[in-house]
C-alpha positions as CSV (number, residue, x, y, z in Angstrom):
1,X,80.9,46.4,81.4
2,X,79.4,45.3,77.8
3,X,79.4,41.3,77.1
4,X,81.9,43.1,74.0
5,X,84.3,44.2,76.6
6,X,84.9,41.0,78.7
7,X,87.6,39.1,77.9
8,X,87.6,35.2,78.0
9,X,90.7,32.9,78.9
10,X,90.8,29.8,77.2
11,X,92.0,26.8,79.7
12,X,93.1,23.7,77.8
13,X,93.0,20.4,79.6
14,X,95.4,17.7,78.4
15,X,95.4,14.2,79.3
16,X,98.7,13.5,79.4
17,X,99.0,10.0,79.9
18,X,97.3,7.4,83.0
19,X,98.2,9.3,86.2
20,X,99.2,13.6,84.6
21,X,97.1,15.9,83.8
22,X,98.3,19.5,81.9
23,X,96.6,22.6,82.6
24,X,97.7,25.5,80.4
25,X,96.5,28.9,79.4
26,X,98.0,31.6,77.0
27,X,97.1,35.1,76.6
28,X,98.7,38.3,75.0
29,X,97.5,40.3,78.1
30,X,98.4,37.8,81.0
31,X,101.3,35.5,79.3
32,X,101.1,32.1,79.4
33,X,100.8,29.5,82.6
34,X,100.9,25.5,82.4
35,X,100.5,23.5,85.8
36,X,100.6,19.4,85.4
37,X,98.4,17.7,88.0
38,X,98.5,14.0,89.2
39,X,95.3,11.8,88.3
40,X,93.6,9.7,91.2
41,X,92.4,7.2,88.4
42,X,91.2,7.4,84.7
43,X,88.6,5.3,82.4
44,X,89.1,5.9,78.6
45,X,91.3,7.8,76.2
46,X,94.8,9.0,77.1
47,X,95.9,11.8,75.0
48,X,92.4,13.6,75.3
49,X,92.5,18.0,75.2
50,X,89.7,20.4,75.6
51,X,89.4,24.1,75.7
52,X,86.9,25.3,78.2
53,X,86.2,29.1,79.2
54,X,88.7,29.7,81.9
55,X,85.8,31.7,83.8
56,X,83.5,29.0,83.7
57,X,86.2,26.2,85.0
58,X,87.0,28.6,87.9
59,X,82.9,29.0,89.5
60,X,82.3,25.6,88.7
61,X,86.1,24.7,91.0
62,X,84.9,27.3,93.6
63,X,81.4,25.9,93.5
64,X,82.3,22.5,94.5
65,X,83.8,22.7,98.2
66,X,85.8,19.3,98.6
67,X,89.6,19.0,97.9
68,X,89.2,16.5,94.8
69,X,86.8,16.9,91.8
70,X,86.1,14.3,89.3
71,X,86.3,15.5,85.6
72,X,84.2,13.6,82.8
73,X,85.1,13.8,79.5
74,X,83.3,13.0,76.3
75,X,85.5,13.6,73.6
76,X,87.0,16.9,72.7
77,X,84.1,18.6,71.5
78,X,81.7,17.4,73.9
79,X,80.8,19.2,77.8
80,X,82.8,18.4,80.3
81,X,81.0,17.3,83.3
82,X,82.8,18.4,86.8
83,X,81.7,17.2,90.6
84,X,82.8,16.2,93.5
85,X,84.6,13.1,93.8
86,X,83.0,11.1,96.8
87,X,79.4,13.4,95.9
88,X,77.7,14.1,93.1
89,X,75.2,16.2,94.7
90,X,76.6,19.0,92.5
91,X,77.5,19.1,88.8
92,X,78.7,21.4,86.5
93,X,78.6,20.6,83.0
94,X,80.9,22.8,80.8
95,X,80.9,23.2,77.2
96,X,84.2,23.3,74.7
97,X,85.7,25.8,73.2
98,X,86.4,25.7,69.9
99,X,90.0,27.2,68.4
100,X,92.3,27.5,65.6
């Protein structure tokens, strides 16, 4: 398969407020899916979203082995950085996506 032919799936991550998280993707091929998920704690700005390449959020989630991961966010432009919760002798730093 050419890098022209692989098709990417945008996952946005919403913040929704100090213990939700959305998870939502949309595609013409697939349809659309949204899954909230609770938050064990958070430090910073509620109301935060990023875009990140679906692909790349799924090996960095099968990557890490534990049941929680701890997501840190920089602002909505900036990588996201994923690890284990109670280790962090993995990360995976992910950058945004940009869209319309």
């Amino acid at each position: 398969m050419a890098v022209k032919d692989k098709k990417t799936y945008n996952v946005l991550i919403e913040i929704l407020d100090n213990s939700k998280l959305r998870i939502s993707s949309n595609s013409l091929e697939l349809g659309k899916i949204e899954e909230t998920q609770s938050i064990k704690s958070i430090r910073g700005e509620v109301g935060l979203s990023v875009s990140l390449d679906g692909s790349f959020l799924l090996d960095a989630l099968k990557a890490i082995k534990e049941n929680e991961v701890k997501l840190s966010f920089g602002g909505p432009m900036r990588p996201v950085l994923i690890e284990p919760s109670d280790n962090s002798s993995y990360r995976h730093l992910i950058s945004p996506v940009r869209t319309c």
